[in-house]
PDB file as gemmi writes it, atoms N, CA and C in Angstrom:
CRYST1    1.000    1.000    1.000  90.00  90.00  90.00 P 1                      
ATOM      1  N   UNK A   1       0.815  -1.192   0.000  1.00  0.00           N  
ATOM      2  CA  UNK A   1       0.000   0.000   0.000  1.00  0.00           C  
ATOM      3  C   UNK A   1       0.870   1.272   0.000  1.00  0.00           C  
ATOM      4  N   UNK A   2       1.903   1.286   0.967  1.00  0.00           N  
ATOM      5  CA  UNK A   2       2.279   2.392   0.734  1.00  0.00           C  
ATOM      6  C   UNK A   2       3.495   2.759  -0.790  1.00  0.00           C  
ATOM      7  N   UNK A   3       3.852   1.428  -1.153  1.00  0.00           N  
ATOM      8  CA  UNK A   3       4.470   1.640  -2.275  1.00  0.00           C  
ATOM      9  C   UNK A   3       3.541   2.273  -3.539  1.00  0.00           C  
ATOM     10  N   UNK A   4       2.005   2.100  -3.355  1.00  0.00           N  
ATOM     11  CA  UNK A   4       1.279   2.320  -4.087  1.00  0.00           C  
ATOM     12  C   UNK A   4       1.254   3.646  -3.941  1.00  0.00           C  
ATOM     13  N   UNK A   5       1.307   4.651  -3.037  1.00  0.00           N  
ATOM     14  CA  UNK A   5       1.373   5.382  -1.944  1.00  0.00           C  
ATOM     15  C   UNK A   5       2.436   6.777  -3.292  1.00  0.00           C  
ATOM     16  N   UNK A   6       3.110   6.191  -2.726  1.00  0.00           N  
ATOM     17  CA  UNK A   6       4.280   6.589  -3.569  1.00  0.00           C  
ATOM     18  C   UNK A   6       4.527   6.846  -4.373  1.00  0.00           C  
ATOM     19  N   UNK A   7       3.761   5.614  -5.482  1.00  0.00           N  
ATOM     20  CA  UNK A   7       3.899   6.147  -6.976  1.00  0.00           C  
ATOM     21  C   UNK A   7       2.713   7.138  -7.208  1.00  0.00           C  
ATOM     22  N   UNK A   8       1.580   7.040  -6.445  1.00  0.00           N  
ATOM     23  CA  UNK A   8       0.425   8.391  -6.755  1.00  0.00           C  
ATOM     24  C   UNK A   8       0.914   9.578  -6.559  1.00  0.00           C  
ATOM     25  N   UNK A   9       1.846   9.843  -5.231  1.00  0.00           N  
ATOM     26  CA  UNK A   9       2.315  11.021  -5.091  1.00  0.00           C  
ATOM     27  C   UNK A   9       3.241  11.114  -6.399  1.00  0.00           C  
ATOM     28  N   UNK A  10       4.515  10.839  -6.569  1.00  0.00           N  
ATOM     29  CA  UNK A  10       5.433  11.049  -7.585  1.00  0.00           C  
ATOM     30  C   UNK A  10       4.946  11.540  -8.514  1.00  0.00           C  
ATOM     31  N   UNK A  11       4.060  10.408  -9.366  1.00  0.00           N  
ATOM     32  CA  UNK A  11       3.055  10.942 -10.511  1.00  0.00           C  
ATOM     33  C   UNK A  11       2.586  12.061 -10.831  1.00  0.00           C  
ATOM     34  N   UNK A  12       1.866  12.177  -9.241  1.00  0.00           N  
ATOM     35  CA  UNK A  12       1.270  13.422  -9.025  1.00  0.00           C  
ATOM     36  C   UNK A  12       2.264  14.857  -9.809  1.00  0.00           C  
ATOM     37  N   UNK A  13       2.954  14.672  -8.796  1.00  0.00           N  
ATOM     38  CA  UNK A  13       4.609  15.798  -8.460  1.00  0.00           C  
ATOM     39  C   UNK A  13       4.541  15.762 -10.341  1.00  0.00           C  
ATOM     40  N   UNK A  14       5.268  15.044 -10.856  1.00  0.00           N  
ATOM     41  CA  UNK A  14       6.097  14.832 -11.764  1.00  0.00           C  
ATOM     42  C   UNK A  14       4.871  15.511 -13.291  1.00  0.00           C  
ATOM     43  N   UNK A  15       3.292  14.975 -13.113  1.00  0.00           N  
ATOM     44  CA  UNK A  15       2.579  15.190 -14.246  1.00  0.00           C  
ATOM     45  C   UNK A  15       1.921  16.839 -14.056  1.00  0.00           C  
ATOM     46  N   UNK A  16       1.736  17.173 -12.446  1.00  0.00           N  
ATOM     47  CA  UNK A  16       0.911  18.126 -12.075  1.00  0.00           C  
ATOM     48  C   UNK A  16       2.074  19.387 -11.915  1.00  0.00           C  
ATOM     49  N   UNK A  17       3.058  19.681 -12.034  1.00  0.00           N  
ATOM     50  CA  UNK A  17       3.983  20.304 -12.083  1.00  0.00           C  
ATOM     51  C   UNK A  17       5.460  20.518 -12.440  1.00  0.00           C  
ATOM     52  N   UNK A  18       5.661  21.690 -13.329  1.00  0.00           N  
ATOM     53  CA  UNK A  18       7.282  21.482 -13.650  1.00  0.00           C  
ATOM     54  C   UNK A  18       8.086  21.148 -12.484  1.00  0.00           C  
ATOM     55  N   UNK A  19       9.001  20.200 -13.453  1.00  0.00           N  
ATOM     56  CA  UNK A  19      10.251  19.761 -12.251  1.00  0.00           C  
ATOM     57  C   UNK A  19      11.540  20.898 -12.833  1.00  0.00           C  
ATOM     58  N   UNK A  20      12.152  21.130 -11.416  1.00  0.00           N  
ATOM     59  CA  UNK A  20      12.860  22.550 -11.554  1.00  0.00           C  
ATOM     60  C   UNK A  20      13.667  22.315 -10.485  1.00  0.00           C  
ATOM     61  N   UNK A  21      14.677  22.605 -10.272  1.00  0.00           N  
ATOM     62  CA  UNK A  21      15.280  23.088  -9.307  1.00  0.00           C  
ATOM     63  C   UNK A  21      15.442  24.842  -8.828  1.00  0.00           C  
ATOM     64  N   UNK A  22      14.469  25.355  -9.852  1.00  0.00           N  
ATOM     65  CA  UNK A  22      14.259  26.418  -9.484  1.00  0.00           C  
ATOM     66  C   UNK A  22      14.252  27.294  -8.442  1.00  0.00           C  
ATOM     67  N   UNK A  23      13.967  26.857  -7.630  1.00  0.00           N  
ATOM     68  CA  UNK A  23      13.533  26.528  -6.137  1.00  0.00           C  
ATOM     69  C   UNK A  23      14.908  27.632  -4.932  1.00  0.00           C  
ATOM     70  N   UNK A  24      15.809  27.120  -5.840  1.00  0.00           N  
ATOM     71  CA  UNK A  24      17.024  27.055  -4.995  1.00  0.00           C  
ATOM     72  C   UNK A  24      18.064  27.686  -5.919  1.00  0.00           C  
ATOM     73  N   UNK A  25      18.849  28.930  -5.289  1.00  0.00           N  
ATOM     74  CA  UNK A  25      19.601  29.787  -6.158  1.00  0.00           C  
ATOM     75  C   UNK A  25      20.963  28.513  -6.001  1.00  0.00           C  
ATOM     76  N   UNK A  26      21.619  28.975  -7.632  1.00  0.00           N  
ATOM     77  CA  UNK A  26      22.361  27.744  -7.905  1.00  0.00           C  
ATOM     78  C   UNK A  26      23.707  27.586  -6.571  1.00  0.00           C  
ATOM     79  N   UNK A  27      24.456  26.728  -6.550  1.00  0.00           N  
ATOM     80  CA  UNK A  27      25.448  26.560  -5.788  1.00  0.00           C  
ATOM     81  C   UNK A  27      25.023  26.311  -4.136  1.00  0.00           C  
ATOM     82  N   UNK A  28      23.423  25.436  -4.118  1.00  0.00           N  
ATOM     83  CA  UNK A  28      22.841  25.159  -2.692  1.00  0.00           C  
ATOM     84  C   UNK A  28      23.549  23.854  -2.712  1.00  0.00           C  
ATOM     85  N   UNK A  29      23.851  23.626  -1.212  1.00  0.00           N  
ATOM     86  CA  UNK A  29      24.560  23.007  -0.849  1.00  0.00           C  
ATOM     87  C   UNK A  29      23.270  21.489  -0.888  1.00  0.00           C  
ATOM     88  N   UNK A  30      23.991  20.360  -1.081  1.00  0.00           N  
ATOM     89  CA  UNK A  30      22.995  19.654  -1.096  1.00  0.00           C  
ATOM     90  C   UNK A  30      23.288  18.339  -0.237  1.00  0.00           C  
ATOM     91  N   UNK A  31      22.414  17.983   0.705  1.00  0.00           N  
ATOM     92  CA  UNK A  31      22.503  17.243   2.001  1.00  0.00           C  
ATOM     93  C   UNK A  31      22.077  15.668   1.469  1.00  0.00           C  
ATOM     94  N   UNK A  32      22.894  14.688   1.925  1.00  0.00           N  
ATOM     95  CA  UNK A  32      22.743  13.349   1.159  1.00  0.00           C  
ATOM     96  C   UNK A  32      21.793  12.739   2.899  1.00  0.00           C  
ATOM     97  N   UNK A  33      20.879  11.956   2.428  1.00  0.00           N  
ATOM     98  CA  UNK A  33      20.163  11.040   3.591  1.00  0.00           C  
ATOM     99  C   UNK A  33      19.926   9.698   3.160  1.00  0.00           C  
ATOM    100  N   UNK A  34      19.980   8.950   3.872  1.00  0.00           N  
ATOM    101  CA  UNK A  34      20.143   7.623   3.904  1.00  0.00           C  
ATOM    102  C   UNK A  34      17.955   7.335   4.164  1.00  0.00           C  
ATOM    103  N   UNK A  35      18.165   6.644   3.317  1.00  0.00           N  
ATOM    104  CA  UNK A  35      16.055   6.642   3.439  1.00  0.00           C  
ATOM    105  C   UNK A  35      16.199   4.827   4.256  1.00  0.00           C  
ATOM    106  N   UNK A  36      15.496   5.025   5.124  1.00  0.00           N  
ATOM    107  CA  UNK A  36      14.690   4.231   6.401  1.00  0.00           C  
ATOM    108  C   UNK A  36      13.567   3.370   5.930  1.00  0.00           C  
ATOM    109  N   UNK A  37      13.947   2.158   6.737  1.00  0.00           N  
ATOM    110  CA  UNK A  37      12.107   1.393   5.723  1.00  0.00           C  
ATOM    111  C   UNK A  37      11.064   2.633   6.230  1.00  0.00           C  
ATOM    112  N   UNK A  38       9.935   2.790   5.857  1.00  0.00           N  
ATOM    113  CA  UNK A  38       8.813   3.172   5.564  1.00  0.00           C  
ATOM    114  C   UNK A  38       9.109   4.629   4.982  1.00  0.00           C  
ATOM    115  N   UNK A  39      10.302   5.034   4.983  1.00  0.00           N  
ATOM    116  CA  UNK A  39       9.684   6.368   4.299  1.00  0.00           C  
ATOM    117  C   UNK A  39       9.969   6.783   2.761  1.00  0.00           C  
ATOM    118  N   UNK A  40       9.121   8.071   2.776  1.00  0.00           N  
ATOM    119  CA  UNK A  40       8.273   8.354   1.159  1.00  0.00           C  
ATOM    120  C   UNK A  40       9.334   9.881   1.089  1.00  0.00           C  
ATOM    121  N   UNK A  41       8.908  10.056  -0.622  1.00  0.00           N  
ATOM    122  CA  UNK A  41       9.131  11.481  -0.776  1.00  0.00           C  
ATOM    123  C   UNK A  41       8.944  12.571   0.412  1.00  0.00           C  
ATOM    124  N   UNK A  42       7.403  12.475   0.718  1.00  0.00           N  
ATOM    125  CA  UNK A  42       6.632  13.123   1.479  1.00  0.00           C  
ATOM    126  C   UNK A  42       7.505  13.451   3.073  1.00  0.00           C  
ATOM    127  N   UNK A  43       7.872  11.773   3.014  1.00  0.00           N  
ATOM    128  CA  UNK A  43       8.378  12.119   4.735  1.00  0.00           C  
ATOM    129  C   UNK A  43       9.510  12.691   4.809  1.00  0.00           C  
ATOM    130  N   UNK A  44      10.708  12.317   3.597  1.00  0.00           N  
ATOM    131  CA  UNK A  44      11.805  12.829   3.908  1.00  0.00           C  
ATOM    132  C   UNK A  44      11.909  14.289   3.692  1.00  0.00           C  
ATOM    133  N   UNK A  45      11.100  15.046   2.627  1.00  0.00           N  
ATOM    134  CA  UNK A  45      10.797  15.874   2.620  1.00  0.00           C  
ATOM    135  C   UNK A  45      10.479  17.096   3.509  1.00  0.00           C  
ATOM    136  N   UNK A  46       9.188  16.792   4.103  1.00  0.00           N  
ATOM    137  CA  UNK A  46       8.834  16.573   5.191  1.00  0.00           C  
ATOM    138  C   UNK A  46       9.789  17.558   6.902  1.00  0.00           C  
ATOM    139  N   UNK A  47      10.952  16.575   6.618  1.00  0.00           N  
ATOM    140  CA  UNK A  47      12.022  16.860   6.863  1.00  0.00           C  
ATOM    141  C   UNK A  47      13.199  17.741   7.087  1.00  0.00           C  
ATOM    142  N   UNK A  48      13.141  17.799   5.625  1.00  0.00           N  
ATOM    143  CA  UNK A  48      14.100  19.057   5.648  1.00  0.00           C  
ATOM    144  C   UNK A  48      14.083  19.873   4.729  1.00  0.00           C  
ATOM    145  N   UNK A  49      12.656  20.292   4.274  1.00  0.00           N  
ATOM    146  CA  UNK A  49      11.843  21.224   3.177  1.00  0.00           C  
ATOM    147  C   UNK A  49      11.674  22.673   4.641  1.00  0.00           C  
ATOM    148  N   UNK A  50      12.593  23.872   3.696  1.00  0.00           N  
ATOM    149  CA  UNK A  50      12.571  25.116   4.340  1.00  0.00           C  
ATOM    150  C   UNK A  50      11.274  25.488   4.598  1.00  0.00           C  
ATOM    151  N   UNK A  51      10.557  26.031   5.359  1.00  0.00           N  
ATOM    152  CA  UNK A  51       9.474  26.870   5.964  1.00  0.00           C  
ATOM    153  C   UNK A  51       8.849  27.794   4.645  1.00  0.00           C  
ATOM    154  N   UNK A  52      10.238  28.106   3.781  1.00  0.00           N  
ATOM    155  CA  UNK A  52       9.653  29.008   2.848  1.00  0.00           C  
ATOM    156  C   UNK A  52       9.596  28.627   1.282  1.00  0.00           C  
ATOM    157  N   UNK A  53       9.650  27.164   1.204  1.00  0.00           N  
ATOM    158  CA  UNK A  53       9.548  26.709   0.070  1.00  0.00           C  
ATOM    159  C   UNK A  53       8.627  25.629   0.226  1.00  0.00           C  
ATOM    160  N   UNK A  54       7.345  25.730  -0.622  1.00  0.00           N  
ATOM    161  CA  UNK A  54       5.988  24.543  -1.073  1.00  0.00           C  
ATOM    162  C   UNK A  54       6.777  23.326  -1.064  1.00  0.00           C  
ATOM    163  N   UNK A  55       6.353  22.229   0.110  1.00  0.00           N  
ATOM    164  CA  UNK A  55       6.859  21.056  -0.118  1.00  0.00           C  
ATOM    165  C   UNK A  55       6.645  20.039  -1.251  1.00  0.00           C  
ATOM    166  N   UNK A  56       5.589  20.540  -2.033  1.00  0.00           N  
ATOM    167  CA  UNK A  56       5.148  19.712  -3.086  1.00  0.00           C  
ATOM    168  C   UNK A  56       6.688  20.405  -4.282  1.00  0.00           C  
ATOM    169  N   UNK A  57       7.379  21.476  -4.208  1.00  0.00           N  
ATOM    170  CA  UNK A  57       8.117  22.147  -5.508  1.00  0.00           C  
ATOM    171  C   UNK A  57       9.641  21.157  -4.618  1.00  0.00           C  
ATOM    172  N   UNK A  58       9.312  21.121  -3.573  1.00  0.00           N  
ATOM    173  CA  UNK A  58      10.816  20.514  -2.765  1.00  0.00           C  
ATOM    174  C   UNK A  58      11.011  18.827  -3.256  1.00  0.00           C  
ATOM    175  N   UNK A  59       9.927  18.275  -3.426  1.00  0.00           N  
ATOM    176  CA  UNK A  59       9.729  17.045  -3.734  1.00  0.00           C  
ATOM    177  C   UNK A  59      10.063  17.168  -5.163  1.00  0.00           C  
ATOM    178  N   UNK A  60       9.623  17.778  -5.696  1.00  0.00           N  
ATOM    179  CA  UNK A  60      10.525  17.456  -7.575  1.00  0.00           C  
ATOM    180  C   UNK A  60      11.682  18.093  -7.165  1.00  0.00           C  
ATOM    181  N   UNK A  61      12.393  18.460  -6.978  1.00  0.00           N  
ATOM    182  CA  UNK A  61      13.540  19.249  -6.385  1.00  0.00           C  
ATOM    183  C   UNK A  61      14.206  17.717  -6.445  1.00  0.00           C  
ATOM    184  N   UNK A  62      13.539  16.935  -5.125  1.00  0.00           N  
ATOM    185  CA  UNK A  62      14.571  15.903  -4.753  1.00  0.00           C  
ATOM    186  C   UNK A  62      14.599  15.164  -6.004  1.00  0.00           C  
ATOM    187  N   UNK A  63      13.079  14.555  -6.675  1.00  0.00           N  
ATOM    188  CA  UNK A  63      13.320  13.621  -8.030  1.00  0.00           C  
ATOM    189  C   UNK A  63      14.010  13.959  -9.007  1.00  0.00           C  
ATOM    190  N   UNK A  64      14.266  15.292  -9.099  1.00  0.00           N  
ATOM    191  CA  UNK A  64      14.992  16.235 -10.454  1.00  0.00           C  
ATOM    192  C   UNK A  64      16.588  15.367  -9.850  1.00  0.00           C  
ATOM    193  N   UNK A  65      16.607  15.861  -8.800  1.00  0.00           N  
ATOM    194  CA  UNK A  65      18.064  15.784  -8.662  1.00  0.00           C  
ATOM    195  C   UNK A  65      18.579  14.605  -8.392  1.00  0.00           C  
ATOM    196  N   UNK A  66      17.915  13.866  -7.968  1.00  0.00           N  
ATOM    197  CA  UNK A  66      18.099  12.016  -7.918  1.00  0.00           C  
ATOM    198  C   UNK A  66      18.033  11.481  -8.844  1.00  0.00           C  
ATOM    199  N   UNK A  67      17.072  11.932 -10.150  1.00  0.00           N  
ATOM    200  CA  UNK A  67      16.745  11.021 -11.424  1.00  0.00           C  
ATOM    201  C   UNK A  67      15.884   9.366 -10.902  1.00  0.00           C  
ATOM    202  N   UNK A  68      14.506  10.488  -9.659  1.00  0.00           N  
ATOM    203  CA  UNK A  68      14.023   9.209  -9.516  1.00  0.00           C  
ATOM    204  C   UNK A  68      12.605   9.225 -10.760  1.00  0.00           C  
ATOM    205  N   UNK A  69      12.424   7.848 -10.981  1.00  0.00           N  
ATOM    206  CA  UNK A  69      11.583   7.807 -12.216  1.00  0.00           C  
ATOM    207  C   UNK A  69      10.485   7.486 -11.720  1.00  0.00           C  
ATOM    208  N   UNK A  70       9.151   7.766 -12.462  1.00  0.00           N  
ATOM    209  CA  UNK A  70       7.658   7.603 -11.599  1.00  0.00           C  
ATOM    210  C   UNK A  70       7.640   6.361 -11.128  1.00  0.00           C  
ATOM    211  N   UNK A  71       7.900   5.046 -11.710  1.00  0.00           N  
ATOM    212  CA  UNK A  71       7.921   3.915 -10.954  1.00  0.00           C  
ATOM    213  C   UNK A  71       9.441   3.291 -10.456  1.00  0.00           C  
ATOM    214  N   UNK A  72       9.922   4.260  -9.810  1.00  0.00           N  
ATOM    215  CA  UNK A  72      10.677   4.057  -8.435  1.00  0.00           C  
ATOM    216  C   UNK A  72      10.300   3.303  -7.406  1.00  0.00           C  
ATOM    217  N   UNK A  73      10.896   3.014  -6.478  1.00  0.00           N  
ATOM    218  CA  UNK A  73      10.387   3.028  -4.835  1.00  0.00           C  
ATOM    219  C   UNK A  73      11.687   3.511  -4.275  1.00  0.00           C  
ATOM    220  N   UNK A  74      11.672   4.245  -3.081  1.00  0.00           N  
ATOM    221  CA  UNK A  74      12.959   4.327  -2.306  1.00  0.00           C  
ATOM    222  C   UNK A  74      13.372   3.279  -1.969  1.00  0.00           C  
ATOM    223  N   UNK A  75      13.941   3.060  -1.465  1.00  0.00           N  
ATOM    224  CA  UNK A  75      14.732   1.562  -0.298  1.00  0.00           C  
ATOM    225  C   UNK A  75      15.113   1.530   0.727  1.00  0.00           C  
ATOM    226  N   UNK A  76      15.070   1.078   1.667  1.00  0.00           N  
ATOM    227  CA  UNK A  76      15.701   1.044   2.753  1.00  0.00           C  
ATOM    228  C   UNK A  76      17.372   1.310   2.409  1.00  0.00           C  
ATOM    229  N   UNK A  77      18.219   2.199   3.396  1.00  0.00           N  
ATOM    230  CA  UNK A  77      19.647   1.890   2.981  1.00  0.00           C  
ATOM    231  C   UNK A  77      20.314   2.666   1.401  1.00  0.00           C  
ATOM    232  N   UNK A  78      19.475   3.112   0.647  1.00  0.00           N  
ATOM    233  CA  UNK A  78      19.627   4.216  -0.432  1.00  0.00           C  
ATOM    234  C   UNK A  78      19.799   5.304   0.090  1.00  0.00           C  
ATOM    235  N   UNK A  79      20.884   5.839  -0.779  1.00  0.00           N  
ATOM    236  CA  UNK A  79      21.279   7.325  -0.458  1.00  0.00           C  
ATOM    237  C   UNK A  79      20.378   7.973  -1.306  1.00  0.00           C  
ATOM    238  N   UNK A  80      20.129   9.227  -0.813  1.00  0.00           N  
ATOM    239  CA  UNK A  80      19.555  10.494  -1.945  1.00  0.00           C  
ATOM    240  C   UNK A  80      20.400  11.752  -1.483  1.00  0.00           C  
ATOM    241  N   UNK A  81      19.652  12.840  -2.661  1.00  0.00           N  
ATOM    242  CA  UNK A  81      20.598  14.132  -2.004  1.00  0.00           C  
ATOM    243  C   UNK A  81      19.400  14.563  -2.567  1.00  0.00           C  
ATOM    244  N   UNK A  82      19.127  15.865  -1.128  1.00  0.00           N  
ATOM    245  CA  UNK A  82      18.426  16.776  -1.054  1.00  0.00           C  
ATOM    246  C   UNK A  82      18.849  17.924  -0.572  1.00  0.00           C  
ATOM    247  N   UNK A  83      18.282  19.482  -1.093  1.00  0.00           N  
ATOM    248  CA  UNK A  83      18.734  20.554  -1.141  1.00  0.00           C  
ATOM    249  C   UNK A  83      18.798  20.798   0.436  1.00  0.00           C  
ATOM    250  N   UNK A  84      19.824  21.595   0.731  1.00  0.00           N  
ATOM    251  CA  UNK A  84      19.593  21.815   1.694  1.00  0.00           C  
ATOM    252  C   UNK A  84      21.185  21.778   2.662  1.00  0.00           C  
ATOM    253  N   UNK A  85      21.176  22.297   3.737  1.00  0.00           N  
ATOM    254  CA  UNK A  85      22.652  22.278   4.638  1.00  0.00           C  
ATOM    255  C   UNK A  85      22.825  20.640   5.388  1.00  0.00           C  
TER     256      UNK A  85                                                      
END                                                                             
């Protein structure tokens, strides 16, 4: 379920809005996290998405910059890099 979970959001992200790193003036430092069983875009996000940036534009942010594809899943034990200190 929640893998199902996952690909609705992504989809979502990926069909319902440009993916951009726009977001973030160039040369942001970008923070690598190790993803945990159960969590999603959403949670890691979640996370460490600034106060002043739409977590839904932070989430293509992370897929832009990972090259995750709509039918992905994270993994337990996978690195990603997300914007951020």
């Amino acid at each position: 379920m929640k893998k199902l979970l996952l690909l609705i959001v992504a989809g979502a992200i990926l069909v319902g809005s440009p993916v951009s790193a726009g977001s973030y003036p160039p040369g942001v430092a970008l923070r690598e996290v190790v993803i945990n069983k159960g969590d999603t875009l959403w949670s890691v996000a979640a996370r460490f998405c600034p106060d002043t940036v739409d977590i839904r534009e932070y989430i293509a942010d992370i897929v832009e910059i990972n090259g995750i594809g709509p039918n992905e899943y994270l993994q337990p034990g996978q690195l990603i890099r997300v914007p951020g200190r």
